[in-house]
N, CA, C and O atoms as a Maestro MAE file, in Angstrom:
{
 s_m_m2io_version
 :::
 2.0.0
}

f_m_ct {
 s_m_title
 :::
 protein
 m_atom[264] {
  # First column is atom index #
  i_m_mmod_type
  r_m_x_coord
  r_m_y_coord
  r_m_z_coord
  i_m_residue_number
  s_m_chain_name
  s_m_pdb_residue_name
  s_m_pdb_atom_name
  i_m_atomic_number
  :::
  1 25 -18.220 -1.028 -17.121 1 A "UNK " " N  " 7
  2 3 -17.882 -0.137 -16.036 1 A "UNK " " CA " 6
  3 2 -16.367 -0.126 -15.860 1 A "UNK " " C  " 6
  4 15 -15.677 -1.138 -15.982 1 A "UNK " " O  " 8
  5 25 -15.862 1.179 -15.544 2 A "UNK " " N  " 7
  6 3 -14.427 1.372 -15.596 2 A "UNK " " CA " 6
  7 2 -14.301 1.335 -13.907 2 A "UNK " " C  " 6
  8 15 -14.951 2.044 -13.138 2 A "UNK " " O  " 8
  9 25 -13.101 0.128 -13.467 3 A "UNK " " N  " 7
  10 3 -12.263 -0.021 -12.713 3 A "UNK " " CA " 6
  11 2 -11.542 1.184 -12.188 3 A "UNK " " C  " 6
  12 15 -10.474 1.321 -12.784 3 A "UNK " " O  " 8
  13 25 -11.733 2.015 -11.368 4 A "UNK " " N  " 7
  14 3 -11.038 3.442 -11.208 4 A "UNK " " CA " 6
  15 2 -9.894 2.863 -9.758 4 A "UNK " " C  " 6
  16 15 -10.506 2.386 -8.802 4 A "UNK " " O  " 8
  17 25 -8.816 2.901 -9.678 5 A "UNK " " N  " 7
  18 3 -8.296 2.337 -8.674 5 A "UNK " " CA " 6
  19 2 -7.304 3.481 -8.453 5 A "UNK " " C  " 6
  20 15 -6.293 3.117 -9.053 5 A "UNK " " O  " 8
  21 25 -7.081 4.628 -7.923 6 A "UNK " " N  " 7
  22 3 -5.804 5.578 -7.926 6 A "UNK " " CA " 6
  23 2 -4.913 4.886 -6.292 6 A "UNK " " C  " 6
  24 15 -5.114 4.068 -5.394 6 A "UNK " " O  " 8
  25 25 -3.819 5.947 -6.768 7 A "UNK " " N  " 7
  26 3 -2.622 5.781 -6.318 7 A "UNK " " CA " 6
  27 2 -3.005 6.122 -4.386 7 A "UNK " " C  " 6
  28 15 -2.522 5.668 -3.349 7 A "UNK " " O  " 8
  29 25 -4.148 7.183 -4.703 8 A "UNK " " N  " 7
  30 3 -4.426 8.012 -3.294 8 A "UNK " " CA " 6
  31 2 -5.362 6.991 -2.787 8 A "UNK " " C  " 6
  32 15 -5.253 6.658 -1.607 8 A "UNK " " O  " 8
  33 25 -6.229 6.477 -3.495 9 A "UNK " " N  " 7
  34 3 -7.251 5.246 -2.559 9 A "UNK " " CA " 6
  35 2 -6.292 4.430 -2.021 9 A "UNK " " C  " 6
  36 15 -6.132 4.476 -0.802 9 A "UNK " " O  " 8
  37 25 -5.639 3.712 -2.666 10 A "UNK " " N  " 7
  38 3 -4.367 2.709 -2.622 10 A "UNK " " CA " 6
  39 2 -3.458 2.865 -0.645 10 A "UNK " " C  " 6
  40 15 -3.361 2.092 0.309 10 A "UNK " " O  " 8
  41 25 -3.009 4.280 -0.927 11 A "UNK " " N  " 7
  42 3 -2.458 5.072 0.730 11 A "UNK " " CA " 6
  43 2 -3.346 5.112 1.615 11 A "UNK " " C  " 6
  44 15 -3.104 4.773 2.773 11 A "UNK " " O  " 8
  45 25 -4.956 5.691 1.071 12 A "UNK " " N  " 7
  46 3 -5.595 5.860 2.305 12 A "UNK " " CA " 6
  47 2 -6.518 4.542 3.161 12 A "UNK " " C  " 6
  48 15 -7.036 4.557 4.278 12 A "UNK " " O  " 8
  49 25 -6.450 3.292 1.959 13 A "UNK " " N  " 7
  50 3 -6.722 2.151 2.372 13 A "UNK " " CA " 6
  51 2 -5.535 1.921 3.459 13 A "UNK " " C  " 6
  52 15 -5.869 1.735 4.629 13 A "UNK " " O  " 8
  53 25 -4.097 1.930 3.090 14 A "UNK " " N  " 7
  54 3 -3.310 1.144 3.752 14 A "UNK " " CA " 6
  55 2 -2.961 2.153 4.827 14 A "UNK " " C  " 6
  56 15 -2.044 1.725 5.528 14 A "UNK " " O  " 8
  57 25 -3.408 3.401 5.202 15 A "UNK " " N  " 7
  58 3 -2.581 5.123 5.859 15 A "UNK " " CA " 6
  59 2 -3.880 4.576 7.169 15 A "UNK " " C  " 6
  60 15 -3.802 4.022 8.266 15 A "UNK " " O  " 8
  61 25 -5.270 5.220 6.111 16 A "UNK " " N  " 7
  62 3 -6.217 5.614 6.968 16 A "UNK " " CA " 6
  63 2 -7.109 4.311 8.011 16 A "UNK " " C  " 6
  64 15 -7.340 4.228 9.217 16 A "UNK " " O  " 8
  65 25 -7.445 3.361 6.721 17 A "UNK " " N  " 7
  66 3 -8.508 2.146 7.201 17 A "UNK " " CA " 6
  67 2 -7.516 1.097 7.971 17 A "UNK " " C  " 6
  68 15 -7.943 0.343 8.845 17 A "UNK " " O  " 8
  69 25 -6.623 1.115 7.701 18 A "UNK " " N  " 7
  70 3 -5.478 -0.143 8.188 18 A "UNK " " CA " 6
  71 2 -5.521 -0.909 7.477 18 A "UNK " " C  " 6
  72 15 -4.507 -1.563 7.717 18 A "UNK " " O  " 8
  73 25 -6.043 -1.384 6.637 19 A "UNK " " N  " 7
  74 3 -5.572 -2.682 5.633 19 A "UNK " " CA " 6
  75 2 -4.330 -3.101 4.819 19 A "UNK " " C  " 6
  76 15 -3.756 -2.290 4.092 19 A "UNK " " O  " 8
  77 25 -3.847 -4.626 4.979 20 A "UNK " " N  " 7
  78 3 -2.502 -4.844 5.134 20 A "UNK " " CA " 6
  79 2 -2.373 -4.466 3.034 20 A "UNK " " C  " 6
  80 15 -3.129 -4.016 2.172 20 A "UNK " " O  " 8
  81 25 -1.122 -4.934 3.091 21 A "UNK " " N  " 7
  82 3 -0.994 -4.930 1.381 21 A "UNK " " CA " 6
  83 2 -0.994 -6.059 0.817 21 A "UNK " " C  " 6
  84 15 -0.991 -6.202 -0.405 21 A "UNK " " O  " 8
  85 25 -1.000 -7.328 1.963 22 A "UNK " " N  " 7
  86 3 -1.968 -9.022 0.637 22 A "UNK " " CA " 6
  87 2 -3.595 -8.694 0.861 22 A "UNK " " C  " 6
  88 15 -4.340 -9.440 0.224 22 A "UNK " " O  " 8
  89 25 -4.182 -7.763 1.613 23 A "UNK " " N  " 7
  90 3 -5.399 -7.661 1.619 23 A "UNK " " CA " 6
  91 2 -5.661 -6.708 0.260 23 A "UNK " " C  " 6
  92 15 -6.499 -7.066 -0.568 23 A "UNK " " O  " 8
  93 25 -4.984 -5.621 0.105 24 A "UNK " " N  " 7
  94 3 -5.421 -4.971 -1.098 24 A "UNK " " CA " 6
  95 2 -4.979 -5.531 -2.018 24 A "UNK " " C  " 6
  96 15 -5.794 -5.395 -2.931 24 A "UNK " " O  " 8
  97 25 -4.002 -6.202 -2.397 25 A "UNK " " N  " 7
  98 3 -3.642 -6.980 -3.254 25 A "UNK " " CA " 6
  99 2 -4.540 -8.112 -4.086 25 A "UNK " " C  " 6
  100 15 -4.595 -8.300 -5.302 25 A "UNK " " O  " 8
  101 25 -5.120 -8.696 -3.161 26 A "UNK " " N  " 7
  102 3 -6.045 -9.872 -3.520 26 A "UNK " " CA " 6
  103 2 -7.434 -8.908 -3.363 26 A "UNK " " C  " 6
  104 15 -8.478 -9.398 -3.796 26 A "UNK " " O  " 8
  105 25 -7.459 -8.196 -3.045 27 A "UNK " " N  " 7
  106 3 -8.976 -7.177 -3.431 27 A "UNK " " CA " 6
  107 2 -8.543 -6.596 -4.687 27 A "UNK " " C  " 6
  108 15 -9.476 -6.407 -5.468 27 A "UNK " " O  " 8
  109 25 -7.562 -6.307 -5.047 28 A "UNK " " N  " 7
  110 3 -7.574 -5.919 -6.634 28 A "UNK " " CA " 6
  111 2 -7.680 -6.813 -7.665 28 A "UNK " " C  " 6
  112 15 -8.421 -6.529 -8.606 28 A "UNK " " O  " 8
  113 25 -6.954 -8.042 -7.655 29 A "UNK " " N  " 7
  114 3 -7.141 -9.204 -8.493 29 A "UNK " " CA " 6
  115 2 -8.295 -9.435 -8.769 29 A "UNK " " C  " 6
  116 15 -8.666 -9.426 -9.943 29 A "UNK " " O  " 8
  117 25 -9.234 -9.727 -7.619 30 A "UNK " " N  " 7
  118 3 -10.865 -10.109 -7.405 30 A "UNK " " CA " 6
  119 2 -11.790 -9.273 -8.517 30 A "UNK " " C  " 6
  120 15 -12.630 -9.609 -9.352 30 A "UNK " " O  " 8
  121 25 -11.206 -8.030 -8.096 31 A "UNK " " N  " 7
  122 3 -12.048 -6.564 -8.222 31 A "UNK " " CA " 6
  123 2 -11.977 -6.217 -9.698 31 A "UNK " " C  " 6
  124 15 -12.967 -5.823 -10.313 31 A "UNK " " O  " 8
  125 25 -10.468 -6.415 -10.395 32 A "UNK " " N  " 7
  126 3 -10.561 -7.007 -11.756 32 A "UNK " " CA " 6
  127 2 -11.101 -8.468 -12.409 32 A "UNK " " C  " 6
  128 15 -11.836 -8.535 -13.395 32 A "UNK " " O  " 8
  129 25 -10.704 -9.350 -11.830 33 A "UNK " " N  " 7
  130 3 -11.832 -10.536 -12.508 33 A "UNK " " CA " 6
  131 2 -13.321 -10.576 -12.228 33 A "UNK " " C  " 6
  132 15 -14.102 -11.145 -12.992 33 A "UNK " " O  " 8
  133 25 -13.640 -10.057 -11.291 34 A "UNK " " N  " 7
  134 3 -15.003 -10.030 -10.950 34 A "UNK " " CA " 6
  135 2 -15.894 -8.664 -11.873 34 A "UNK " " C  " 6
  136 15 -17.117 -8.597 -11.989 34 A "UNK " " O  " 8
  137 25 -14.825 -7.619 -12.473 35 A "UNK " " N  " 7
  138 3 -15.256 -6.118 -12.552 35 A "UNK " " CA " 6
  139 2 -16.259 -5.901 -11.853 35 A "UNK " " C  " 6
  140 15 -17.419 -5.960 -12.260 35 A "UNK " " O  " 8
  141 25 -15.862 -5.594 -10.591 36 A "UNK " " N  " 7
  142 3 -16.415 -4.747 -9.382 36 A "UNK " " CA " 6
  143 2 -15.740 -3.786 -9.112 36 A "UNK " " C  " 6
  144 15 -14.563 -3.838 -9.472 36 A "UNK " " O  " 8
  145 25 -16.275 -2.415 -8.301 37 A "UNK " " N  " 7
  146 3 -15.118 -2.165 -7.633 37 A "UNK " " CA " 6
  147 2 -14.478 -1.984 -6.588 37 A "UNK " " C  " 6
  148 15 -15.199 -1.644 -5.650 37 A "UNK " " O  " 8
  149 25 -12.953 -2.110 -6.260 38 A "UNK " " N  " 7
  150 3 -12.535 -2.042 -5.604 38 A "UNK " " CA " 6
  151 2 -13.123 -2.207 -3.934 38 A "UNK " " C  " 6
  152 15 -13.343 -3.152 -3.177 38 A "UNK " " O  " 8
  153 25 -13.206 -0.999 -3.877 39 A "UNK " " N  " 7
  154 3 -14.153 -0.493 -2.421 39 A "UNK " " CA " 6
  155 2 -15.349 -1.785 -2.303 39 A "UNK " " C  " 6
  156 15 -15.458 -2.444 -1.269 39 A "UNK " " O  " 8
  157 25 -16.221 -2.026 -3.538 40 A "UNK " " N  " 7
  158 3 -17.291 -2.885 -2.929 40 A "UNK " " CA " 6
  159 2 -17.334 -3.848 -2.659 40 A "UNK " " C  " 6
  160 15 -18.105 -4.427 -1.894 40 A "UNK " " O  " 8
  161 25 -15.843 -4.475 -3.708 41 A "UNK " " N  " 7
  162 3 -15.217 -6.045 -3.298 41 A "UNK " " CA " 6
  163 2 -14.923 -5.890 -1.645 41 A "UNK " " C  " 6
  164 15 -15.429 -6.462 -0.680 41 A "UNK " " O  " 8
  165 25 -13.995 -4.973 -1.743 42 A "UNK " " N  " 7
  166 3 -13.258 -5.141 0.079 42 A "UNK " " CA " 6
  167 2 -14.557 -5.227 0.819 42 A "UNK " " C  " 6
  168 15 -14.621 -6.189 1.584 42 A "UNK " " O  " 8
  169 25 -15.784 -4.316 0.763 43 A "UNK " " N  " 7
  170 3 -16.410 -4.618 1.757 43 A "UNK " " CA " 6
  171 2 -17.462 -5.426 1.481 43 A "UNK " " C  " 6
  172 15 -18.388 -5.483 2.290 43 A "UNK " " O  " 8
  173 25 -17.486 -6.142 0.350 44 A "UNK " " N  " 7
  174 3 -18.688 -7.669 0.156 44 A "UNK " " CA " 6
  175 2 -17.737 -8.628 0.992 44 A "UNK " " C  " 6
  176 15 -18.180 -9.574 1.644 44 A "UNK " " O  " 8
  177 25 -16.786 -8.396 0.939 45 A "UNK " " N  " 7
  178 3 -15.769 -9.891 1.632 45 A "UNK " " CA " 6
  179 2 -15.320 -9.546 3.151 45 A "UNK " " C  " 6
  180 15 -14.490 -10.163 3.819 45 A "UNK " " O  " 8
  181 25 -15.752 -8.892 3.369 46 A "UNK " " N  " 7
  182 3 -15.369 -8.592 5.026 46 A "UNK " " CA " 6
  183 2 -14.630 -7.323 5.324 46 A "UNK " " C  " 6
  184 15 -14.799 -6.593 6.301 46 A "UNK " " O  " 8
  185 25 -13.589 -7.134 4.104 47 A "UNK " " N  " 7
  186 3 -12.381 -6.408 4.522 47 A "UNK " " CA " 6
  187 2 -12.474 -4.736 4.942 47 A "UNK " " C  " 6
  188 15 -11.622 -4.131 5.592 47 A "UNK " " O  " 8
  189 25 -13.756 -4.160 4.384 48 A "UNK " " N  " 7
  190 3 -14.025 -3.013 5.339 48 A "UNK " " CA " 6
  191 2 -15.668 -3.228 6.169 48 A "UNK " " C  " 6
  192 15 -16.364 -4.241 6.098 48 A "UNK " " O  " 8
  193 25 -15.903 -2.288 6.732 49 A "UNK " " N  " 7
  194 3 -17.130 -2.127 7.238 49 A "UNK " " CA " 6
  195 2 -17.784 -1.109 6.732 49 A "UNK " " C  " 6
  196 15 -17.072 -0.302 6.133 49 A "UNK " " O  " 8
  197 25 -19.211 -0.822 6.790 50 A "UNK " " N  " 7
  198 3 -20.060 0.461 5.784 50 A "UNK " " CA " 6
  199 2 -19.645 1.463 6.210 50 A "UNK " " C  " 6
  200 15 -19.539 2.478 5.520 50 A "UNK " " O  " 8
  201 25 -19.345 1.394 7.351 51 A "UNK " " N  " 7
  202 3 -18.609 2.803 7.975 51 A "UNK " " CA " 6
  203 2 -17.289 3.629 7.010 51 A "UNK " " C  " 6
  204 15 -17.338 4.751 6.508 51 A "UNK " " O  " 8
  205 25 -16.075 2.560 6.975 52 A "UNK " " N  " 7
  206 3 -15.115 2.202 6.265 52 A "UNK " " CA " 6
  207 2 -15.353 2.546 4.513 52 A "UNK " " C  " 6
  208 15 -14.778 3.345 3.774 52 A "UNK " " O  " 8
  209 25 -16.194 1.793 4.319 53 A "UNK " " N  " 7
  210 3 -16.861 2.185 2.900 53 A "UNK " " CA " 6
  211 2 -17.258 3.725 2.535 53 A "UNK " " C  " 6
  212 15 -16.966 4.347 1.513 53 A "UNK " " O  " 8
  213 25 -17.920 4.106 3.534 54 A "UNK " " N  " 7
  214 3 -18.088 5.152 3.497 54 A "UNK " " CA " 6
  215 2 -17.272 6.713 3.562 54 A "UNK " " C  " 6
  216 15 -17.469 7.825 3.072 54 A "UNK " " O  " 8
  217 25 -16.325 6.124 4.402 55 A "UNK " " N  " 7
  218 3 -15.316 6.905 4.569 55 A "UNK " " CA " 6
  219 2 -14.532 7.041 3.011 55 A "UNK " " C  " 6
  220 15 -14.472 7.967 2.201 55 A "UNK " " O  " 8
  221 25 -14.096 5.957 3.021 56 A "UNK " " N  " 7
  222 3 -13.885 5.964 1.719 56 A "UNK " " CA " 6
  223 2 -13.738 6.494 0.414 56 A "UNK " " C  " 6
  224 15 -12.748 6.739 -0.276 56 A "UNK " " O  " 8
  225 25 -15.315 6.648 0.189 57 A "UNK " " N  " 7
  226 3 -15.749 6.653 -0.927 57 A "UNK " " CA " 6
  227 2 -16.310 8.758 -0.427 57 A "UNK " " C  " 6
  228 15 -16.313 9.812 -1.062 57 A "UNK " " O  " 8
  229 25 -16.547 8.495 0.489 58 A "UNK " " N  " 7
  230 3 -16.235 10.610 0.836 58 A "UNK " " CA " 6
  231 2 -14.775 10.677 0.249 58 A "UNK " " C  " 6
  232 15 -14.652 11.077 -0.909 58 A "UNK " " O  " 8
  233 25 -13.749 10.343 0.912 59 A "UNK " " N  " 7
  234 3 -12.345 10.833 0.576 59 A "UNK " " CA " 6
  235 2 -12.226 10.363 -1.014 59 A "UNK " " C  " 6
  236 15 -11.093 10.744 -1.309 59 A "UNK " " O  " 8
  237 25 -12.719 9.824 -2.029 60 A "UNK " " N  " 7
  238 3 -12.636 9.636 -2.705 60 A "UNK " " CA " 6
  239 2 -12.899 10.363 -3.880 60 A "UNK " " C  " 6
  240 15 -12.136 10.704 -4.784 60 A "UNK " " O  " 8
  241 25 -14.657 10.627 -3.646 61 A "UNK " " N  " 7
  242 3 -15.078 11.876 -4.179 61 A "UNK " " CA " 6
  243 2 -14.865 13.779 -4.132 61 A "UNK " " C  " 6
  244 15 -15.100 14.695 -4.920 61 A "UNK " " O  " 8
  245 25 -14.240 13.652 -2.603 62 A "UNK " " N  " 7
  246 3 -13.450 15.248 -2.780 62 A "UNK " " CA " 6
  247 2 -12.316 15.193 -2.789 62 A "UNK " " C  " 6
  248 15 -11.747 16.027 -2.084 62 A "UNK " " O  " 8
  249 25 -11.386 14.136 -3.632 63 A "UNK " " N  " 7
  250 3 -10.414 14.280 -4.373 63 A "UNK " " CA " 6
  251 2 -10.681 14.563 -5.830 63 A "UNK " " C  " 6
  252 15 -10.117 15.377 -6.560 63 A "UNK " " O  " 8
  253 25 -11.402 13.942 -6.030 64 A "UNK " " N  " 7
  254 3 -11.877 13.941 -7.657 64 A "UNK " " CA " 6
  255 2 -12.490 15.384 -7.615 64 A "UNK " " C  " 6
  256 15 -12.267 15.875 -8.721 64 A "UNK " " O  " 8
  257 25 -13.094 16.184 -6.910 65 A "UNK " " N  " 7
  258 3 -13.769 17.057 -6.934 65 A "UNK " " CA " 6
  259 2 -12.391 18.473 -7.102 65 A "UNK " " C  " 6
  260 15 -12.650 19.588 -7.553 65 A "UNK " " O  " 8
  261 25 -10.803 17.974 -6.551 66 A "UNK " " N  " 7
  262 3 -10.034 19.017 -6.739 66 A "UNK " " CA " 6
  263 2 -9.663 19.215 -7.491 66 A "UNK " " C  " 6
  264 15 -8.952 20.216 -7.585 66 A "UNK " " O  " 8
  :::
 }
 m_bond[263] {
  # First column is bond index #
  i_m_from
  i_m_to
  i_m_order
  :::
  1 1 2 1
  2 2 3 1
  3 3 4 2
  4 3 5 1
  5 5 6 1
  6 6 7 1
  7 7 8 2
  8 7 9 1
  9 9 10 1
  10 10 11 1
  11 11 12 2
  12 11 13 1
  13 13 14 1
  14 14 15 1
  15 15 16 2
  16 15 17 1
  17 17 18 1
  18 18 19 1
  19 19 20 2
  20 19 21 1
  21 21 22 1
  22 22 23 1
  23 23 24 2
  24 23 25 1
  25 25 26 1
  26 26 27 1
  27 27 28 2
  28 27 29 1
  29 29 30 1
  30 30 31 1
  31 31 32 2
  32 31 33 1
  33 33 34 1
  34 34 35 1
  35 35 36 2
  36 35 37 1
  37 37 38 1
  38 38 39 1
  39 39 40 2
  40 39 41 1
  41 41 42 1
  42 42 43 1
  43 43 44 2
  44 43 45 1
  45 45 46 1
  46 46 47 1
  47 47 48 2
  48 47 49 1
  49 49 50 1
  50 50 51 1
  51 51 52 2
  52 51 53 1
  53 53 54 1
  54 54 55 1
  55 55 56 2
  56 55 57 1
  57 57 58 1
  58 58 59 1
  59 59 60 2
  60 59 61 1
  61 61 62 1
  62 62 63 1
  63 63 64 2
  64 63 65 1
  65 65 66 1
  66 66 67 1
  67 67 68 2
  68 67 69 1
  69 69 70 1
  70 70 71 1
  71 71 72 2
  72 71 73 1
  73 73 74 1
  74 74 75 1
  75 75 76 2
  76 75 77 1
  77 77 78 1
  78 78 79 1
  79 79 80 2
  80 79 81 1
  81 81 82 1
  82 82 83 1
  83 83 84 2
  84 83 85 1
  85 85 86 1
  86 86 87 1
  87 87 88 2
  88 87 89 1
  89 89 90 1
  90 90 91 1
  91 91 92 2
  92 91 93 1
  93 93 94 1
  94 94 95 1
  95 95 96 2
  96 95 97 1
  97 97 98 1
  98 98 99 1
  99 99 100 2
  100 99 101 1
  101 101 102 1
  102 102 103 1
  103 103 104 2
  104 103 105 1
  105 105 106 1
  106 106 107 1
  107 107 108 2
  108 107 109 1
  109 109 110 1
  110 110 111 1
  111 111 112 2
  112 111 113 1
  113 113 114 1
  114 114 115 1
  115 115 116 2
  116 115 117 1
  117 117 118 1
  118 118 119 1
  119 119 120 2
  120 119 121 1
  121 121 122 1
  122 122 123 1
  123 123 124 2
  124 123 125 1
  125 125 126 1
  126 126 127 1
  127 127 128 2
  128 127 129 1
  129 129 130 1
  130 130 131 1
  131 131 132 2
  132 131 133 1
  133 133 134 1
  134 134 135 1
  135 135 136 2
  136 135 137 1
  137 137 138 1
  138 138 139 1
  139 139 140 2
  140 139 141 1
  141 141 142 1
  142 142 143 1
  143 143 144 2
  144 143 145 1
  145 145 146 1
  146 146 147 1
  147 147 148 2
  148 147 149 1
  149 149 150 1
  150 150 151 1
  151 151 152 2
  152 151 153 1
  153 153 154 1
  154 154 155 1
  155 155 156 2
  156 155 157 1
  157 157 158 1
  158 158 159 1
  159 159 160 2
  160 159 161 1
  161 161 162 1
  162 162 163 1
  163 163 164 2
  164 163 165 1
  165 165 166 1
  166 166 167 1
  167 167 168 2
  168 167 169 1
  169 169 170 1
  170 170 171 1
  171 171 172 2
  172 171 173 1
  173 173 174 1
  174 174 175 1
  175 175 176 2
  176 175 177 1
  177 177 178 1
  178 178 179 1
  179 179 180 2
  180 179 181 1
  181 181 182 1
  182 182 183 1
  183 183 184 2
  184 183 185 1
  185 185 186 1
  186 186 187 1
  187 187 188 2
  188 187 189 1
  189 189 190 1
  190 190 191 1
  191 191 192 2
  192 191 193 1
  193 193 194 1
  194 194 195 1
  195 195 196 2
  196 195 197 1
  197 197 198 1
  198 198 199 1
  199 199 200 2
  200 199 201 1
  201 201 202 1
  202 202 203 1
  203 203 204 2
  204 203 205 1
  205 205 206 1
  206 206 207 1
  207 207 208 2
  208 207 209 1
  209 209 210 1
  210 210 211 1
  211 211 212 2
  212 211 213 1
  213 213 214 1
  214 214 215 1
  215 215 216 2
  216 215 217 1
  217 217 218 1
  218 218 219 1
  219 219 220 2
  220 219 221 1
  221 221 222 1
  222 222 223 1
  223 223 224 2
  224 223 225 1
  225 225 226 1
  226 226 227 1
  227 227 228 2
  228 227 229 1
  229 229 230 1
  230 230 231 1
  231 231 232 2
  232 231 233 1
  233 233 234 1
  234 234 235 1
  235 235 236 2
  236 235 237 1
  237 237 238 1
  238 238 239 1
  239 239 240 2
  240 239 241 1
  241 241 242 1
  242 242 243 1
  243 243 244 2
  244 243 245 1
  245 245 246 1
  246 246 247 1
  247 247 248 2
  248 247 249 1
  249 249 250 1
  250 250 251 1
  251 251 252 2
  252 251 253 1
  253 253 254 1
  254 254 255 1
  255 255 256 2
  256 255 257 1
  257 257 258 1
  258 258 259 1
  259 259 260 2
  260 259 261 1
  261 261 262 1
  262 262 263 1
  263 263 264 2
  :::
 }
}
């Protein structure tokens, strides 16, 4: 499974959800040694909520969709 991590998840983690940048930081490390991704690491470990996740992963998919 491919690791998809863009530049725009990256802003709207730190813009939209509030999460600091050692939180995404150490969710990316994880998210590569573990190959998970991203989004599901942050929220298996606390760092978002399903809500959060969800949001997410909408803004995620109608980017890809432009």
């Amino acid at each position: 499974m491919k690791n998809y991590v863009s530049k725009e998840m990256i802003i709207y983690l730190l813009n939209e959800i509030g999460l600091n940048e050692s939180s995404i930081e150490l969710g990316l490390k994880l998210s590569i040694k573990n190959k998970t991704p991203l989004p599901i690491l942050l929220w298996s470990y606390g760092m978002l909520t399903i809500e959060e996740l969800d949001e997410l992963y909408s803004f995620f998919f109608q980017k890809m969709e432009q």
